[in-house]
C-alpha positions in Angstrom: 56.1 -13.1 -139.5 57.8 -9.7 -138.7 59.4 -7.4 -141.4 62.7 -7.0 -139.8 64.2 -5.3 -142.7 60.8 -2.8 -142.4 61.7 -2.6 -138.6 65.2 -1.6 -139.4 64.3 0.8 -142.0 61.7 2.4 -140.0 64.2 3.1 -136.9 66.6 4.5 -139.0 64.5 6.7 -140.8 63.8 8.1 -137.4 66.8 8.5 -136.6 67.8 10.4 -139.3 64.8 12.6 -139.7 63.4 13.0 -136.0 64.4 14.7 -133.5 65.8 14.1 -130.0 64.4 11.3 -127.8 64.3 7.5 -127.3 62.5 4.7 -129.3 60.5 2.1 -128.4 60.0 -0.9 -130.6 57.5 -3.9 -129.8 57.7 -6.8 -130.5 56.3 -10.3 -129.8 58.8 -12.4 -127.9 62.3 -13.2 -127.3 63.0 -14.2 -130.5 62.0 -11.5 -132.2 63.7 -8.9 -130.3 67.2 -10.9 -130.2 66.6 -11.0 -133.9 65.4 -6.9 -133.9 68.4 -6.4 -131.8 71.2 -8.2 -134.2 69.8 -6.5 -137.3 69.9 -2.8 -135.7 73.4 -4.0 -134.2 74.6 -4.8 -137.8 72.8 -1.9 -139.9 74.5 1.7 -141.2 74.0 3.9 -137.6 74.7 1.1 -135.3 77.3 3.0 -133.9 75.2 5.8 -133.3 72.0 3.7 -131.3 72.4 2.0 -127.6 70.5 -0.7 -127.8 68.6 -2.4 -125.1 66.5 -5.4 -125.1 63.4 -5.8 -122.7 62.0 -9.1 -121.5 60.6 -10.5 -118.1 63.5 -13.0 -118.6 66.9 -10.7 -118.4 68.3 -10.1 -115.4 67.1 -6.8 -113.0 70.1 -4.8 -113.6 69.9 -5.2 -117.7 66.2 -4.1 -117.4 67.2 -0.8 -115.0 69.8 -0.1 -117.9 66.5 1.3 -119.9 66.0 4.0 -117.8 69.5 5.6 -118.1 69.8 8.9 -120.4 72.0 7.4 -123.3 75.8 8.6 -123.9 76.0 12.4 -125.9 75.7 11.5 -129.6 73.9 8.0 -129.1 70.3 7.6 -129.4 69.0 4.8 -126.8 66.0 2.1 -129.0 64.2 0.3 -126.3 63.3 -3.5 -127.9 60.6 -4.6 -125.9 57.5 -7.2 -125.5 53.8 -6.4 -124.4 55.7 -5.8 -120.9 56.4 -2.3 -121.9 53.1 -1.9 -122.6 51.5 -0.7 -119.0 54.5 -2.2 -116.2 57.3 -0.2 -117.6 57.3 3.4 -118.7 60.2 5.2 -119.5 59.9 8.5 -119.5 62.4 9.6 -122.4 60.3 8.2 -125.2 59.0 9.7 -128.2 59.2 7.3 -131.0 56.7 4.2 -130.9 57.4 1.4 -133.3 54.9 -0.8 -133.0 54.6 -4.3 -135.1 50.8 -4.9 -134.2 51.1 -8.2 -132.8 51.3 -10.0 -129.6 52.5 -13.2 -127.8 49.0 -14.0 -125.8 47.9 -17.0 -124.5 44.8 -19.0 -125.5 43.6 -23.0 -125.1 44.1 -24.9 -128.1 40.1 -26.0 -129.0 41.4 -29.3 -129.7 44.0 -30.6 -127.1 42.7 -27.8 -124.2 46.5 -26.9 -124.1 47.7 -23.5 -123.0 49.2 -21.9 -126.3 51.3 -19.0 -126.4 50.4 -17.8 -129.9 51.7 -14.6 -132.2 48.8 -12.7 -133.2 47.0 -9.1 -133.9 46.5 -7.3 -130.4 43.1 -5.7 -130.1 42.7 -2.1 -130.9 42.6 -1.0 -126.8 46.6 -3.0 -126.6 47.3 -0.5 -129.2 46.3 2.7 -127.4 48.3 1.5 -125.0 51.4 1.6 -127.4 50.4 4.5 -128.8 50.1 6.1 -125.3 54.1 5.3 -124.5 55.3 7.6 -127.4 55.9 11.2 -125.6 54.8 10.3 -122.6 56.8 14.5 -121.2 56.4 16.2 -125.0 54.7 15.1 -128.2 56.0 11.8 -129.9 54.8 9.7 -132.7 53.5 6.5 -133.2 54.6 4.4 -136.1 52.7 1.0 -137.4 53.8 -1.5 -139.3 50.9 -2.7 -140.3 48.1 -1.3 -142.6 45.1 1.0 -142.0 42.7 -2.5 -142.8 44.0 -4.4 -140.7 43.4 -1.7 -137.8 40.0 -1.4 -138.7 39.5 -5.3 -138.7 41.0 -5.2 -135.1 38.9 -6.4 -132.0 37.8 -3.6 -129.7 39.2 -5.2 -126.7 40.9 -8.8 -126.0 39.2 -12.0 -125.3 38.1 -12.3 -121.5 40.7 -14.1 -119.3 38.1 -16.7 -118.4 38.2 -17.9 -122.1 42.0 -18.2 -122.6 43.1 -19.8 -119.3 42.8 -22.8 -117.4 39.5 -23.0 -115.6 40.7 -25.5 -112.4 40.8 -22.5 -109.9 37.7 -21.1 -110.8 35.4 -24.3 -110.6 37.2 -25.5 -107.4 35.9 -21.9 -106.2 32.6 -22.1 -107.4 32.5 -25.7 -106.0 33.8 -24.4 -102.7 31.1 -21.5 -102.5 28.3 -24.1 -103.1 27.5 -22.2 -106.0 26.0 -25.6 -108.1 28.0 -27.8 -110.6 30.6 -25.7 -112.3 29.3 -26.2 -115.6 25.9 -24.5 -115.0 27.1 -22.0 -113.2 29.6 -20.8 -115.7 27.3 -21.7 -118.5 25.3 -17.9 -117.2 28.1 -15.9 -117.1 28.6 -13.0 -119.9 31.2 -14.5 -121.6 30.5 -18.1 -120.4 33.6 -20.5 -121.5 33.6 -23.6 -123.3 31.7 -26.8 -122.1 34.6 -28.7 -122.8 36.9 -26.8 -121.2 35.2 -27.0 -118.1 34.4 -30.5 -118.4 38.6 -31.0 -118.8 39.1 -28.7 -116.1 36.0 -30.8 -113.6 38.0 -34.2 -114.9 40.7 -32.6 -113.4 39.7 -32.0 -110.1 38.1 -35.3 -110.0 41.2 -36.9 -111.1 43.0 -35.0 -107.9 40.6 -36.4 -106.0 39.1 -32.6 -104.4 35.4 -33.4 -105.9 33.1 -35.9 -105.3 31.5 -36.7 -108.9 31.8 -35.7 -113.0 29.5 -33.1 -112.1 31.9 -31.4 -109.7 29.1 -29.8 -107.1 30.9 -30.7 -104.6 34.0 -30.8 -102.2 35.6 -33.9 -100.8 37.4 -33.3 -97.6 40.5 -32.7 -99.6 38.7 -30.7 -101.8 38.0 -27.8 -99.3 41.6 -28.2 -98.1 42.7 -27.0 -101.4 40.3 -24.4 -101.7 41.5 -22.9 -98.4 45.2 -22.5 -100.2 45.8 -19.9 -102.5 47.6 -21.9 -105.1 46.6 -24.1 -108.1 45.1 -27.4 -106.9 47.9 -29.4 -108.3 50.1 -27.6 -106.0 48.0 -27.6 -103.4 47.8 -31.4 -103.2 51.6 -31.2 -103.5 52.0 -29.6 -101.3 49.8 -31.1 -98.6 51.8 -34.4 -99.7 55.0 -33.2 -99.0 54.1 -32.6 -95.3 52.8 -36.1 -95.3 55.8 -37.4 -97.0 58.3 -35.5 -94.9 59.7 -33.1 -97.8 58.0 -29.9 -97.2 60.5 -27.4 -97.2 61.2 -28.4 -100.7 58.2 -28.5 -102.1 57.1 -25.2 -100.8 59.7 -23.4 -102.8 58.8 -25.3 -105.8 55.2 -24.9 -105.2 55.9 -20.9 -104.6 57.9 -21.2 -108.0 55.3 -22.4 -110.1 52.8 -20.3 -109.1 54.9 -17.5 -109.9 57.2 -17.8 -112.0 60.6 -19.0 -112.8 63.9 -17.2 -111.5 66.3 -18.3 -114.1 67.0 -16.0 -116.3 68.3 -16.0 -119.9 70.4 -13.1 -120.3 70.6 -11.9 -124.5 74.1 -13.8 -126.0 74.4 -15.7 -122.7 71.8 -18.3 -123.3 74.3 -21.5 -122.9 76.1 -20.3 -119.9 72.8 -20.0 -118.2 71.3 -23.6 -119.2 74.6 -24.5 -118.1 74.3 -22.7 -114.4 71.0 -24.6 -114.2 71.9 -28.2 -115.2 75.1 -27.6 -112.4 72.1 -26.5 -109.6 70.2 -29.9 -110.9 73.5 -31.8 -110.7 72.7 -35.7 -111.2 68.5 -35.4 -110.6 67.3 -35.2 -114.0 65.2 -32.3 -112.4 64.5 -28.6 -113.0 62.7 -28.5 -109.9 65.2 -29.8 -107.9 67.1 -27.0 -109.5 64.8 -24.7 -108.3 65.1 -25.5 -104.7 68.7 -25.6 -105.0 68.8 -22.1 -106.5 66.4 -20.6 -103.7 68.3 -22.4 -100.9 71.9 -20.9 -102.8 69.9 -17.7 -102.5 69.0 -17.5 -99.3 72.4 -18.3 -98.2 74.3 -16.3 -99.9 71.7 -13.7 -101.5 72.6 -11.3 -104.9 76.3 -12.9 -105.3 74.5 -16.3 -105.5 72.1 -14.9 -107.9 74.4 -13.5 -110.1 76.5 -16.0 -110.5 73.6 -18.9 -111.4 71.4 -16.4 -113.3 68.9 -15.7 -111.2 66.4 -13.0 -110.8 67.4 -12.1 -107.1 63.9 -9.9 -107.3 61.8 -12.7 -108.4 63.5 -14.9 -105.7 62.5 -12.2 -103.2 58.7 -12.5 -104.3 58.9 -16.2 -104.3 60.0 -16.0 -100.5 57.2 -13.9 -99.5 54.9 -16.6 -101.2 56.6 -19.1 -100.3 56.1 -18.0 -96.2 52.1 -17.3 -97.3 51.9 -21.3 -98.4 53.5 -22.1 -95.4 51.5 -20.3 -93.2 48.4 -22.0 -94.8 49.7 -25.9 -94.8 50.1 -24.9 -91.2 46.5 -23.6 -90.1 45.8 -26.9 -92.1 48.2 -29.7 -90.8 48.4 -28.0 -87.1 52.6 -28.2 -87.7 55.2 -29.1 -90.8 56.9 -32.1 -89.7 60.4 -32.5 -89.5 62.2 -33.0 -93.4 64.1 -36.2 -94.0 67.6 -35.8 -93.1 69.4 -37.6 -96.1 69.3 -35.2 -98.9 68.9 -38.1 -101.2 66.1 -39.9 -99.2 64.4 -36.0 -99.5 64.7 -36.2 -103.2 63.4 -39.3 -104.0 59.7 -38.3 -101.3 60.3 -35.1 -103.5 59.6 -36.8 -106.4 57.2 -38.5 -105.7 54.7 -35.7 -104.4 55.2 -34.5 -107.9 53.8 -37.7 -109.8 51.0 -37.7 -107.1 49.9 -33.7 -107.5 50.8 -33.2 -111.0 49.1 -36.5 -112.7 47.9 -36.7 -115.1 51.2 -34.3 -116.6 53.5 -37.3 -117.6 55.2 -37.8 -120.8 57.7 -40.5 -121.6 60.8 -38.7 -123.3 62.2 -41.3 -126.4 65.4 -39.3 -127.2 66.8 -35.5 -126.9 63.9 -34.1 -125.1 61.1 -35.7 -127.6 58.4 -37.7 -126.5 54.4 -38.2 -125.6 52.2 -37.7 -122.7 49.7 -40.1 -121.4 47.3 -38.0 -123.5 49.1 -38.9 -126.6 49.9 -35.3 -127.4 53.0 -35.2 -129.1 55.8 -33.0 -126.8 59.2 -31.7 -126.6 61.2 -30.4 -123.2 62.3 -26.9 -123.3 65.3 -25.5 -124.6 66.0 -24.3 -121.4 65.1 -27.5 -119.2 67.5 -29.9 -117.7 65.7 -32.4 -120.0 66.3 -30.9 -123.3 68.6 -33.6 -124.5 67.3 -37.0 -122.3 66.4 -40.0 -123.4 64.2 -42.9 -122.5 63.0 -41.2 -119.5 59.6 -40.8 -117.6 59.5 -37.6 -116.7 56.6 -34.8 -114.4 56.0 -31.5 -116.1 54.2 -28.4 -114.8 52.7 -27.1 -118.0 52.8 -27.3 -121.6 52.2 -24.7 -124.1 52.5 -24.6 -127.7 54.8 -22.1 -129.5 56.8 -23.4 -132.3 56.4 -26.4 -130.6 54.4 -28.0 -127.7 56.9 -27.0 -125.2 57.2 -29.0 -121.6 58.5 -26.5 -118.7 59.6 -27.9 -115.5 60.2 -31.2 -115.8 62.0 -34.0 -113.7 63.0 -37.4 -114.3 60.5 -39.5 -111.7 60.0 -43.7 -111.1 57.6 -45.4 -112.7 56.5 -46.9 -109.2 54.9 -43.5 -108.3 52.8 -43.3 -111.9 51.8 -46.8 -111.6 50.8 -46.1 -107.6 49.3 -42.1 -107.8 47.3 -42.9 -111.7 43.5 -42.7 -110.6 43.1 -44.7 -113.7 45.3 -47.3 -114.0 43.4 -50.1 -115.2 44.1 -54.1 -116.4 43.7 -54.6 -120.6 44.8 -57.9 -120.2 46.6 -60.6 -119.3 48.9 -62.0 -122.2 50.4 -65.2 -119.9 51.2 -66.5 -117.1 54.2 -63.6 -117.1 53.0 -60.3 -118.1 49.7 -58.4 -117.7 49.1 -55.2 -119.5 48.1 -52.3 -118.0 46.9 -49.0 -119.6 47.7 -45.8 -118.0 46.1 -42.9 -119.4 46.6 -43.4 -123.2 49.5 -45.6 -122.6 50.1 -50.0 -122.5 52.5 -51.0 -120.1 53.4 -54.6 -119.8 54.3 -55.6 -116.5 55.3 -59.0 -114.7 51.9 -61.1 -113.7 53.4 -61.2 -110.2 54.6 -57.9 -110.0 51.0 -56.4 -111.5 49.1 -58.4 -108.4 50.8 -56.7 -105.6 50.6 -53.8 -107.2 46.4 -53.6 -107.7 46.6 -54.8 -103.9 48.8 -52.1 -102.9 47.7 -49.3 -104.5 44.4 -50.0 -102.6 45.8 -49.5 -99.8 47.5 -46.8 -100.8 44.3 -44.7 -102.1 42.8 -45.3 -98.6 46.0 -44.1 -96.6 46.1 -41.5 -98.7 42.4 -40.5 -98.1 42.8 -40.9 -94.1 45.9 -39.0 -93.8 46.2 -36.0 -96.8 46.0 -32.6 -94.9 46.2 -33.8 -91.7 48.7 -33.6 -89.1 50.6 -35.8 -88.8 50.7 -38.6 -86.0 52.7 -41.1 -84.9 49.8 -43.7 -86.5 50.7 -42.4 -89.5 54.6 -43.4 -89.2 54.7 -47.0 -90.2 52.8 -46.3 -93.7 54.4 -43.9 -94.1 58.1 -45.9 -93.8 56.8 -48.8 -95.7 55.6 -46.5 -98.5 58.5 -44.4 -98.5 61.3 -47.3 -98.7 58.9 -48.1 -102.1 60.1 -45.2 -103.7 63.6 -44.8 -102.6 66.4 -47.0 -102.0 67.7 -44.3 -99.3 64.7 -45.2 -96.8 66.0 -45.9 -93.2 65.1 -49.4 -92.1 62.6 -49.7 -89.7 63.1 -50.3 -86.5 60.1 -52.5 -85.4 56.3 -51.6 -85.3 54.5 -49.3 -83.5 52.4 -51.1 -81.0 51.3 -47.2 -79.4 50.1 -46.4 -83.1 47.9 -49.3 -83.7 45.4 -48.1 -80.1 45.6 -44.7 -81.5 44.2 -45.6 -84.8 44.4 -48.9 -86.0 42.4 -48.4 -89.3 45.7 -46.9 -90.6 48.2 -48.8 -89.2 46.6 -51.4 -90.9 47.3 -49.6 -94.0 50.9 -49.5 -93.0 50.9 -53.6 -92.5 49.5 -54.0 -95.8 52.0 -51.8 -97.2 55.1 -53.3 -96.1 53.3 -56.6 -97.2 53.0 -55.9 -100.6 56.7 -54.1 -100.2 59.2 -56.2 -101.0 56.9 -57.5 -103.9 56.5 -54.6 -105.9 60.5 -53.4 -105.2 61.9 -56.2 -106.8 59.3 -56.3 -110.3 60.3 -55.4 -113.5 58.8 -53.7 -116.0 59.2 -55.6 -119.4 58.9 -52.4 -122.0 58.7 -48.5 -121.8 55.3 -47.3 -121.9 53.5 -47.7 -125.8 50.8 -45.9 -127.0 47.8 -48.2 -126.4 45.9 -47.7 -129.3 48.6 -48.2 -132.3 50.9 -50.5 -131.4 52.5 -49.9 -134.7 54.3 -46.7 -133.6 55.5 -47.7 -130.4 58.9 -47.1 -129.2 61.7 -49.8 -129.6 61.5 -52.0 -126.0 64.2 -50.6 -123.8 66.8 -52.8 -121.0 64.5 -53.7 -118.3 64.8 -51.3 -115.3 63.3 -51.9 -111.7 60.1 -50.7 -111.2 61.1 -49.2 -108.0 63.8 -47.0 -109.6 63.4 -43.8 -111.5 64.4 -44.5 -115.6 67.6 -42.3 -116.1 68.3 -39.8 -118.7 70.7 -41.1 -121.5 72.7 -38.2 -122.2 74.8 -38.5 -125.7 
C-alpha cells in the first residue's frame, strides 16, 4: 500500500524548503492519485499548491491544464500514473516524487487472466522517473522507498510476450507457416508459457480460424482474420456483422476495443459520467451499444456531443481513423458492406448476436448487482463503470477481464441465450433426465432445457455451423438471403417476415439455400422453447443459483434493476 501521509509530508517538505518549480508525484492508478489529491487538497499549504491529477481517463482539456505556468504564489503538483513517465513531459518540473510502484499487466498463472497488478517497477522505469525531474535546470528525485529495495529491483521489465495475451501472435506465426505455435515460440529468448499458448491455440480453435489443437494451420477463416489488423475475436465479429447485416455498428465497436474506451471519468464526477453512459445505452443492457451510440452522437454533432456525455473527443478521433482502416479491410475481403438493417431495433438484436458468436467463450451469467461466473467458473464482477454494475439474472458478452481488487468484466451487454446455445463450439448433451428436459453443458455450465426444444436445437445448430462455414467473409449473395432471414428472425422478434423463397438463389447455390430451408424448419421450434433454469455450475450442483421464471429461449434475459 502507499504511504499517503509520507507522500503528503514529502511534498510539503518541498515546498517549504525547495525552490521554484513544479512537482511531479507517481503513483499507481486512479485510486491512488484521487486519494493523493484529497490528502494534499486537505493538508496545511493547500491553499498554496494547484493541484492537478493525470490519468488516460480525464478528459483532454483537464490533461492540457498540466502544462499551464501555475498562478503567482501557487506551486502547480502534477499527480500522475506511469503515463507521465515517457508520453507526457512537462517542462516546468523539478521535483520527482516517486512511490516505486506500478499498475502493469501480467497473466494470472492459474486462470491465464489479464491482471492489472500494483507492484515494484524495474530499475530502467525508474530512470525514467528520475529523468522527468529538471528536465530545463537541475531537479531532484525523491523515493519513497528504501535503498534495498532498489538494489532488489529487476534491471528491466518482463518481455511483453510474457504478460499479454498470445492469440495475435500464434495466428501470425500460423499465418506465416512458421510450424505449430507452440514450437515455434518454445525457441524464442524469452519463450512464454506452454500453457499460455496452449489457452491462447484453444482459442483460435474455438473461433474456428485453425484447423487442429496443434494450431499449424489456417482454415479459410483463419487467413481472413490474419489479413485484419485486429484481435481475432473482432475480426470474426466483425466479418459476422457484414453477414448479419449490422456492420456499421460493429465496426465502431470493433475499432473501440481495439483501442480503447472514450468514456471518460472526470476526478469528483464519476456518477454523472456512469450516468451519461447508461442514458447513451438507454434500455439495451449494453456498453457496446453505448459505444456506438456515443460515436454516432459524435460524429453528428462533434466536441459539444463529447462534452456533454464525457467523452474523449481525441480518442473518438483515433477510433474513426481505425475504424475507416477495418472497413477498408472487411471490404478487400467481402468485395462490398451490405446494406444495415433498417429497424434500429432489428440492428441491435443481429448486433448482439455477432458478439456471442466472436467473443465466445467470454460469457458470464450475472446472479445479482453485477456478480456472477463465467462458463470457465471463474468468479466475476462487472465494472464500476459498466452499464451492468447493478443487473441481475442476466447472461451477459464481455470483452475482457482483468483482476484488480476484483476480477473486473469491461464491456459487457446483456445477450439471448439462443445465440450461446447456437455460436458454443462445445455445447454438448450430459443427459437426458425425462421425457421433458435434457441437460446440456456449456462450457463449465448445466443447462436444462425442454426435450423438444434441445432436438431442434442439435439439428439446427448443424446447420448453422455449416452456413456459417460457407458464408463467413464472403460477400454476400442473394443465396445467402433466406438463411440469413430464417436465422435472423431466431434471434429477434423485429425480423421482417419473409416474403416467399428465393427460387433464383437455389440455381445459384443450392448447398446453402438448403441451409436456409433447414433453418426456417427448425425455426419456429426453437423460438417457442423454454429454458427450465438459469445456467448452474456443472460440477457442484450444491452452489447453484436459485431457479429463475422461465424466459423464452429466443429472448435475451433482462437486467433486474433494484
Amino acid at each position: 500500500a502507499i504511504d499517503l501521509e509520507l507522500l503528503v509530508r514529502v511534498v510539503l517538505h518541498i515546498h517549504a524548503a525547495g525552490g521554484d518549480g513544479a512537482i511531479l508525484v507517481f503513483l499507481p492508478g486512479w485510486s491512488e492519485i484521487a486519494e493523493a489529491v484529497k490528502a494534499l487538497g486537505a493538508s496545511a499549504a493547500s491553499r498554496e499548491l494547484e493541484l492537478f491529477p493525470l490519468h488516460s481517463r480525464m478528459p483532454t482539456h483537464e490533461q492540457h491544464a498540466i502544462f499551464a505556468p501555475p498562478p503567482v504564489g501557487r506551486r502547480k503538483v502534477v499527480v500522475a500514473t506511469i503515463i507521465a513517465e515517457t508520453s507526457i513531459t512537462v517542462e516546468d518540473v523539478v521535483y520527482v516524487v516517486d512511490c516505486g510502484r506500478a499498475r502493469l499487466t501480467s497473466v494470472n498463472e492459474l486462470s491465464l487472466v489479464s491482471a492489472l497488478r500494483t507492484c515494484f517497477y524495474a530499475k530502467a522505469n525508474g530512470f525514467q522517473r528520475r529523468g522527468r525531474a529538471g528536465r530545463c535546470r537541475p531537479g531532484a528525485w525523491y523515493r519513497l522507498f528504501t535503498s534495498w529495495q532498489w538494489a532488489a529491483m529487476e534491471e528491466y521489465s518482463e518481455p511483453e510476450m510474457l504478460r499479454s495475451p498470445l492469440e495475435e501472435l500464434c495466428l501470425e506465426v500460423a499465418s506465416l507457416e512458421l510450424g505449430a505455435p507452440a514450437a515455434f515460440l518454445r525457441d524464442s529468448l524469452s519463450p512464454p508459457r506452454a500453457e499460455a499458448v496452449q489457452h491462447a491455440v484453444a482459442l483460435l480453435r474455438r473461433l474456428g480460424a485453425v484447423t487442429d489443437d496443434s494450431g499449424a494451420q489456417l482454415t479459410p477463416l483463419g487467413r481472413k482474420l490474419a489479413r485484419l489488423q485486429v484481435h481475432p475475436m473482432l475480426g470474426k465479429m466483425l466479418l459476422l456483422g457484414g453477414l448479419f447485416r449490422c456492420a456499421q455498428p460493429v465496426l465502431t465497436v470493433c475499432a473501440a476495443l481495439g483501442y480503447k474506451s472514450p468514456f471518460l471519468c472526470p476526478l469528483g464526477k464519476e456518477a454523472e459520467a456512469n450516468a451519461a453512459k447508461r442514458a447513451l445505452a438507454g434500455d439495451s443492457g449494453s456498453d457496446h451499444v453505448a459505444l456506438v451510440a456515443a460515436f454516432d452522437g459524435w460524429s453528428r454533432e462533434g466536441g459539444r456531443f463529447a462534452s456533454r456525455h464525457f467523452l474523449s473527443a481525441q480518442t473518438l478521433s483515433y477510433v474513426a481513423r481505425l475504424r475507416g482502416d477495418l472497413a477498408g479491410g472487411a471490404r478487400e475481403l467481402l468485395s462490398r458492406l451490405p446494406a444495415d438493417h433498417a429497424d434500429p431495433r432489428y440492428l441491435r438484436d443481429m448486433l448482439s448476436a455477432s458478439l456471442v458468436a466472436g467473443l465466445y467463450p467470454n460469457l458470464a451469467w450475472v446472479r445479482r448487482w453485477g456478480k456472477g461466473e463465467t462458463c470457465r467458473g471463474l468468479k466475476v464482477v462487472a465494472h464500476p463503470g459498466s452499464v451492468n454494475a447493478r443487473a441481475s439474472t442476466s447472461l451477459v458478452v464481455y470483452y475482457d477481464v482483468q483482476e484488480t481488487t476484483e476480477r473486473y468484466m469491461y464491456d459487457t451487454s446483456v445477450v439471448p441465450i439462443s445465440a450461446a446455445l447456437l455460436f458454443a463450439p462445445d455445447l454438448t448433451v450430459s443427459r437426458r433426465t425425462g421425457a421433458r428436459t435434457t441437460r446440456l453443458l456449456l462450457g463449465g455450465w448445466a443447462l436444462s432445457v425442454d426435450t423438444a426444444v434441445a432436438d431442434e436445437l442439435l439439428a439446427l445448430r448443424a446447420s448453422l455451423a455449416d452456413f456459417i462455414q460457407r458464408t463467413v467473409g464472403q460477400p454476400l449473395a442473394e443465396a445467402h438471403l433466406p438463411a440469413i432471414e430464417a436465422l435472423s428472425r431466431i434471434f429477434s422478434a423485429h425480423a421482417p417476415v419473409s416474403a416467399g423463397d428465393d427460387e433464383e438463389g437455389e440455381e445459384e447455390e443450392p448447398g446453402m439455400l438448403d441451409a436456409g430451408v433447414r433453418l426456417a424448419a427448425h425455426e419456429d421450434a426453437l423460438a417457442g422453447g423454454i429454458l427450465t433454469s438459469p445456467p448452474k455450475r456443472a460440477r457442484t450442483d450444491s452452489s447453484l443459483p436459485a431457479p429463475a421464471a422461465s424466459s423464452s429461449l429466443a429472448a435475451a434475459p433482462q437486467p433486474e434493476l433494484p
